[in-house]
C-alpha positions in Angstrom: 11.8 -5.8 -18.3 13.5 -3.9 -15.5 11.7 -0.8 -13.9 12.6 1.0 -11.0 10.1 2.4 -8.6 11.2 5.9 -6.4 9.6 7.1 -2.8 11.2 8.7 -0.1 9.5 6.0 2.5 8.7 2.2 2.4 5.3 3.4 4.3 2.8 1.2 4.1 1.2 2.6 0.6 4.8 2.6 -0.6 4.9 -0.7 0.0 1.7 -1.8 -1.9 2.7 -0.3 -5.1 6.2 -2.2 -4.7 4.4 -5.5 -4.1 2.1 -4.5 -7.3 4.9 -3.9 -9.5 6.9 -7.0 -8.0 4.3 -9.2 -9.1 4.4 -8.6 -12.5 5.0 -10.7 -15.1 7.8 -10.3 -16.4 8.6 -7.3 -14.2 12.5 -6.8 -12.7 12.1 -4.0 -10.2 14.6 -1.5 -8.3 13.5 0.9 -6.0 15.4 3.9 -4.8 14.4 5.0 -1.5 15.5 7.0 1.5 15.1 3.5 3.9 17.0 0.2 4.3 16.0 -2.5 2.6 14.6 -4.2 5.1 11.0 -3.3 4.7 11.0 -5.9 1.5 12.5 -9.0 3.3 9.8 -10.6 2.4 10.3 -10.3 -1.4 13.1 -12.4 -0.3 15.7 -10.3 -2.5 13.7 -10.2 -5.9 13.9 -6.9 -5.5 17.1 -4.7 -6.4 17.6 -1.7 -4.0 19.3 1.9 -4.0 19.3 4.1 -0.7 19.9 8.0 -1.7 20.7 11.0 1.0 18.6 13.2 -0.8 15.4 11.7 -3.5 14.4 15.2 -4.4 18.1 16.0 -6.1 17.6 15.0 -9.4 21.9 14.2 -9.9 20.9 11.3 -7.0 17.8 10.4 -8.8 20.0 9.9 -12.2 22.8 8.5 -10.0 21.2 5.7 -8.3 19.2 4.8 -11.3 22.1 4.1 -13.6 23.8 2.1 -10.7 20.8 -0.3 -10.9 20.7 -0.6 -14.1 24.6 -1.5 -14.5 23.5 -4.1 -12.2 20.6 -5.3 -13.0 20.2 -4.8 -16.4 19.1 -1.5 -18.6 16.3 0.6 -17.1 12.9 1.0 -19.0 10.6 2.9 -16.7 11.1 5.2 -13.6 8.0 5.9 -12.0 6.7 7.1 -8.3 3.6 8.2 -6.9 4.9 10.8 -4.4 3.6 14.3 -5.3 6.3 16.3 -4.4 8.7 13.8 -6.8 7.6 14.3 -9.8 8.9 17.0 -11.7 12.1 15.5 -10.1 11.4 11.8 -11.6 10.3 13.7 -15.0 13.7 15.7 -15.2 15.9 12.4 -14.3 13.7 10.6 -16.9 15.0 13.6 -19.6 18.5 12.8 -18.3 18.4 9.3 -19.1 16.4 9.5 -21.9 13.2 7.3 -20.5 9.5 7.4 -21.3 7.2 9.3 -19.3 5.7 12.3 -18.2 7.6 15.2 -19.6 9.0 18.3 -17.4 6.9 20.6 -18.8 3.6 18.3 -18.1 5.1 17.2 -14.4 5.8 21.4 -13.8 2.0 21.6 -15.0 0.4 19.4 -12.4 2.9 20.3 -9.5 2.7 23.9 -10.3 -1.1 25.0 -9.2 -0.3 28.5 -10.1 0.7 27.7 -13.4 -1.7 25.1 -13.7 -4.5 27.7 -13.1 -3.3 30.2 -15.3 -3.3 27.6 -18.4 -6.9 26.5 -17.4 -8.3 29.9 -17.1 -6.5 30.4 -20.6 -7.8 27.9 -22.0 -11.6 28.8 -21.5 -12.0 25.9 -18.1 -13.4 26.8 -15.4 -11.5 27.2 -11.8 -11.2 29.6 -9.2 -9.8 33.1 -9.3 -6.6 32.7 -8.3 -3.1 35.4 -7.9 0.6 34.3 -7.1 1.6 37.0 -4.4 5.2 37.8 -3.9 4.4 40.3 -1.5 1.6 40.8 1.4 0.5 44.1 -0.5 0.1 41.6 -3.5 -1.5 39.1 -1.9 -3.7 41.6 -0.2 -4.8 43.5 -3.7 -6.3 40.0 -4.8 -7.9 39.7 -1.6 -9.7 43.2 -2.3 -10.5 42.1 -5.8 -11.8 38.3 -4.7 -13.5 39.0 -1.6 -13.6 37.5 1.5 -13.0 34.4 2.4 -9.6 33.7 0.2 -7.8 30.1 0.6 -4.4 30.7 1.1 -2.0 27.6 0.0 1.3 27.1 -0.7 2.2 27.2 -4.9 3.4 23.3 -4.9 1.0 21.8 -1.9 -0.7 17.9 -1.9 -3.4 16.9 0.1 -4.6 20.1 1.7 -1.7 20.7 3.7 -0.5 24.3 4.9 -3.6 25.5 3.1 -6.6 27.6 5.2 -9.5 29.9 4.3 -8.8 33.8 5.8 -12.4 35.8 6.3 -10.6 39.4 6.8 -7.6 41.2 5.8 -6.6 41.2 9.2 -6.6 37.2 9.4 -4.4 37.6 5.9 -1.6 39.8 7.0 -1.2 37.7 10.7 -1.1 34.4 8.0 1.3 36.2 6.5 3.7 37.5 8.9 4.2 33.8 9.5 6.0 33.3 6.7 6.5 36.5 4.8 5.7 35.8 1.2 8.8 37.1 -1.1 9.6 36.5 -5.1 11.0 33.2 -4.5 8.7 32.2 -2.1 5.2 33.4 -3.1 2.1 32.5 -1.6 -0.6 31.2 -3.5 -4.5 32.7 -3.2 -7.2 31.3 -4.5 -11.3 32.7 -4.4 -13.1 30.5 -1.7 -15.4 28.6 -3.8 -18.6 27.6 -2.4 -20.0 24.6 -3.0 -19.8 20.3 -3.0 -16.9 19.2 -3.5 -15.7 16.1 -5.5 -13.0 14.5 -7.2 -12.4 13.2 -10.9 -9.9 10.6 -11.0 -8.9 9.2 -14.9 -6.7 7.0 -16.2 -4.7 7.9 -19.6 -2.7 6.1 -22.1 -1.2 7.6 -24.9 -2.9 10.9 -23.9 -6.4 9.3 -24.1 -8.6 9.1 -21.3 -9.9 5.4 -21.0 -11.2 5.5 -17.9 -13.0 7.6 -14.8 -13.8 7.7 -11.7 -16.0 9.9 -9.5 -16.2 10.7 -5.4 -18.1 13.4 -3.4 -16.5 14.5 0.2 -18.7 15.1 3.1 -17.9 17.6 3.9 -15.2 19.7 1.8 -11.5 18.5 2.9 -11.0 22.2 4.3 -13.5 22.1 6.5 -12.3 19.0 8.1 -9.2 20.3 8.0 -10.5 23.5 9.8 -12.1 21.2 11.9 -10.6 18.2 13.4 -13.3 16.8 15.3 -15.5 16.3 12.3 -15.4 12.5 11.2 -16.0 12.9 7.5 -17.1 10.8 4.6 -16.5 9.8 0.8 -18.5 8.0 -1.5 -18.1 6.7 -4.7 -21.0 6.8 -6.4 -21.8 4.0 -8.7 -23.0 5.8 -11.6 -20.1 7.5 -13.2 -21.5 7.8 -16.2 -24.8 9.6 -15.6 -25.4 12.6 -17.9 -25.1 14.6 -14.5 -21.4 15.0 -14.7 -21.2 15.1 -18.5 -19.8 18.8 -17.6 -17.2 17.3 -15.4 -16.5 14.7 -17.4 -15.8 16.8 -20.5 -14.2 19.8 -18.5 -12.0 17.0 -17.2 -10.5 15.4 -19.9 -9.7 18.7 -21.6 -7.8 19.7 -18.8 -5.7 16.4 -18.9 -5.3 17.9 -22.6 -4.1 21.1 -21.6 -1.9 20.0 -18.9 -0.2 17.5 -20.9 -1.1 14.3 -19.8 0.2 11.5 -21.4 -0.1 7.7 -19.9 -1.1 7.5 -16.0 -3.0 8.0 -13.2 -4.6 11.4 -12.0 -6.2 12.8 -9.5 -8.7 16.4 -9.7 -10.3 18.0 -6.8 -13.4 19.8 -8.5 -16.5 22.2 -7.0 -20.4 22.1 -8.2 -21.5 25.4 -6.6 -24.8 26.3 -5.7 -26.2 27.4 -9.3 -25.2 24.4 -10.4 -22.0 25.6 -12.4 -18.2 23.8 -11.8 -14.9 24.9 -11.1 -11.8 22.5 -10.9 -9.7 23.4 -8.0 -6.3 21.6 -9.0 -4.9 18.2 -10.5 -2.4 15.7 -9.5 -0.4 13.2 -11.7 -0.6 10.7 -9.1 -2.3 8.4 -7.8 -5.2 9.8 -4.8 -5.1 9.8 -1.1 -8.0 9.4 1.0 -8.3 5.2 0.2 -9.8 6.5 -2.9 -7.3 3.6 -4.5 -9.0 0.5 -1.8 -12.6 2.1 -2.6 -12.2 2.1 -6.5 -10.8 -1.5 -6.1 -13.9 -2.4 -3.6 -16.4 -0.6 -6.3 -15.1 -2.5 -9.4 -13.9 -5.8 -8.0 -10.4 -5.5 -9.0 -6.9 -4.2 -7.3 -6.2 -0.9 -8.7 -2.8 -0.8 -7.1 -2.0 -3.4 -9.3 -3.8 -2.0 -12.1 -1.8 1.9 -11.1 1.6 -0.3 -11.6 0.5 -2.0 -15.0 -0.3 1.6 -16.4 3.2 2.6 -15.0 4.8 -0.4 -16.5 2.8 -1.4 -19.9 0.8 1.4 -20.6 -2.2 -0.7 -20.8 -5.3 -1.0 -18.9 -8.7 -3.2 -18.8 -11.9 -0.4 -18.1 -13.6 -2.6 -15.7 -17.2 -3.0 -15.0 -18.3 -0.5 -11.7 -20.5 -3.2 -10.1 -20.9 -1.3 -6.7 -21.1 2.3 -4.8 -18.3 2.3 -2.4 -17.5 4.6 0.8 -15.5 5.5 3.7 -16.3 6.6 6.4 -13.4 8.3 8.5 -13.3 7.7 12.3 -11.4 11.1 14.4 -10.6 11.1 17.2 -12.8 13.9 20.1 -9.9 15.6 22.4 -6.2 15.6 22.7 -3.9 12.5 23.7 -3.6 8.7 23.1 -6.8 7.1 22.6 -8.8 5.5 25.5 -11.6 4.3 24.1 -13.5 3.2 20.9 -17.6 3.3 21.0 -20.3 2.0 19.1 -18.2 -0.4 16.6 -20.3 -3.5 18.5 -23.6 -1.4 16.6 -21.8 -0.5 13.8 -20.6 -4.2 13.1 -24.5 -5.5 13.8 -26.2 -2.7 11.2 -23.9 -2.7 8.4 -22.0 -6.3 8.6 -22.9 -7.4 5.5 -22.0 -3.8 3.5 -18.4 -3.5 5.3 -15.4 -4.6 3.2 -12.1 -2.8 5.1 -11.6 -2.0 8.7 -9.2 0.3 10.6 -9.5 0.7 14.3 -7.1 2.3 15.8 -5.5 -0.1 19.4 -6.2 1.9 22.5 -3.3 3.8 24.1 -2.0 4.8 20.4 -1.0 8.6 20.0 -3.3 10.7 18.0 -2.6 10.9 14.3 -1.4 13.8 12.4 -3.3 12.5 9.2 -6.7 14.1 8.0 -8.5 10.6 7.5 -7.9 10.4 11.6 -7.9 7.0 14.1 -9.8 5.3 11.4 -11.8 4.1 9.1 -15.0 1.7 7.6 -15.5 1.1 4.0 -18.9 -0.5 2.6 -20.2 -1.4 -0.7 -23.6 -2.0 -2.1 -25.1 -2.0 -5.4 -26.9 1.1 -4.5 -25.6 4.7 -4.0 -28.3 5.6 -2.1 -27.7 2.8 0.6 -23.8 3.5 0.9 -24.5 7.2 1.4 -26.9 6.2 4.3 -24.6 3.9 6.0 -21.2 6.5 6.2 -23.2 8.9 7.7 -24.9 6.1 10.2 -21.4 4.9 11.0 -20.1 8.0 11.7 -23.1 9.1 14.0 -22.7 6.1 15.8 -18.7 5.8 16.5 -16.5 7.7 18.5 -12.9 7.9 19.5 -11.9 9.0 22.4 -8.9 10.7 22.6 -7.3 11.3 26.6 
């Protein structure tokens, strides 16, 4: 069976999802990529290869898929986990007349406007929301919502470009930025107050079959807001507890309404303080955040692999969750390179036996740019409770410093 695999960038996650698939049995695989080749010299060739100009242009998407296949063999699947590709992967799937996600269904995830609008339609809950074409637009809404507003781009992943606005004034300065215009509308959403979580499910055939759960500490705004604050996620073993029966049901019919088919997804959701939900948007992708290395740490399994099987097969094995899994993200304190790492020696004598994964960062490296920071430590234990207590430990006891 040959399957090709797009990303822009052999990064490092890129590259784990092309060792996945690779590994298959009875898996061929091309991938079509911005990069050289030489990122999978050690496949040692098994892999066939297509470099594009331009991944986003769905004429190069179609292109460089049929090359391969004249090659290699005929294509079967053409699947990617980058966000931004994939209404592009679901139109050149249309072209060539391949399984998968459909436009409509991609446009429906990528979309958060339109995704909105067809939850609130259909009766489930999520924010208030109002695509604004215009700074008197986006201003009306702002009047209607209330202060604070989030402000986010229509297509965004991860957070990015989005930030909370407590006044009109801090609205229209947002939006002088970057006037907002009819092809170019800003996206505004009520700020919804509240824990926040994510729902992650995996579908075949339009049926969920599995779930996952994981609470942020604090929201992902308010890290990004703030980027001193080393932050934590926890997956709590007990995804099945009759407290997130509304999530749980809430979530699935949204996969329903969106158009979900077979895959992995991603939704960011809200329990506010009286207890009620809100779902804040959905992603037909896999998640950020290591989400993917703590669900493998929770269950025992790799869920990369598992991710690339889905992609591939359309089949999947529910396993057992035998632990509670965290991370606990490690930011760096000031500006610079960083010039010293404190309190791993504690760290590494309190929770030795709990941690599973380690990223410290080597002093004299720049800053990141990414929201999970320098760092991180994951743990497991059978027990919620106990992994919850040793994030926050870890993160009261480490420190980058940044110079």
């Amino acid at each position: 069976m040959f399957v090709v695999f797009a990303a822009p960038l052999l990064s490092d996650n890129a590259m784990r999802m092309v060792e996945a698939a690779a590994s298959l049995p009875g898996v061929r695989l091309g991938v079509i990529t911005h990069d050289s080749a030489d990122a999978m010299r050690h496949l040692h060739g098994s892999v066939a290869h297509w470099k594009v100009a331009d991944i986003m242009n769905v004429d190069q998407l179609v292109w460089a898929t049929r090359e391969l296949g004249f090659r290699k063999g005929p294509v079967e699947r053409l699947f990617g986990a980058y966000e931004q590709l994939q209404v592009p992967l679901a139109q050149a799937r249309e072209a060539l007349g391949l399984p998968g996600l459909s436009v409509q269904a991609a446009s429906n995830f990528r979309d958060k406007a339109r995704m909105k609008t067809l939850l609130r339609s259909n009766g489930l809950p999520c924010a208030r929301h109002r695509l604004a074409p215009s700074v008197d637009d986006a201003s009306a809404f702002a009047e209607v919502s209330g202060f604070p507003v989030v402000v986010k781009p229509p297509a965004g992943a991860g957070a990015h470009q989005t930030y909370r606005v407590e006044n009109m004034d801090q609205l229209r300065r947002a939006l002088a930025v970057q006037p907002p215009s009819a092809t170019t509308p800003v996206l505004l959403e009520e700020f919804v107050r509240g824990e926040e979580h994510s729902f992650e499910t995996i579908s075949i055939d339009g049926q969920s079959v599995w779930h996952s759960l994981t609470h942020y500490y604090p929201t992902p705004l308010h890290v990004l807001e703030n980027p001193w604050i080393q932050w934590c996620l926890v997956l709590p073993r007990e995804i099945d507890s009759p407290k997130y029966d509304d999530i749980r049901n809430a979530g699935r019919r949204a996969l329903d309404v969106l158009g979900m088919t077979t895959g992995l997804t991603h939704m960011e959701w809200f329990r506010r303080p009286d207890g009620s939900i809100a779902i804040s948007e959905v992603a037909a992708r896999p998640p950020g955040a290591q989400i993917t290395t703590l669900v493998s740490r929770a269950h025992d399994i790799d869920f990369v692999h598992a991710w690339a099987r889905v992609m591939i097969f359309g089949e999947f094995d529910p396993p057992e969750r035998r632990y509670a899994a965290g991370a606990a993200f490690l930011r760096g304190q000031g500006d610079g390179r960083v010039s010293a790492i404190q309190g791993w020696d504690t760290v590494q004598n309190e929770f030795r036996e709990l941690i599973t994964d380690v990223k410290l960062p080597e002093v004299g490296t720049p800053q990141s740019s990414s929201y999970e920071g320098e760092g991180f430590v994951i743990v497991r234990h059978p027990e919620t409770l106990v992994v919850e207590q040793a994030v926050a430990r870890i993160v009261s006891l480490m420190r980058i410093d940044l110079s």
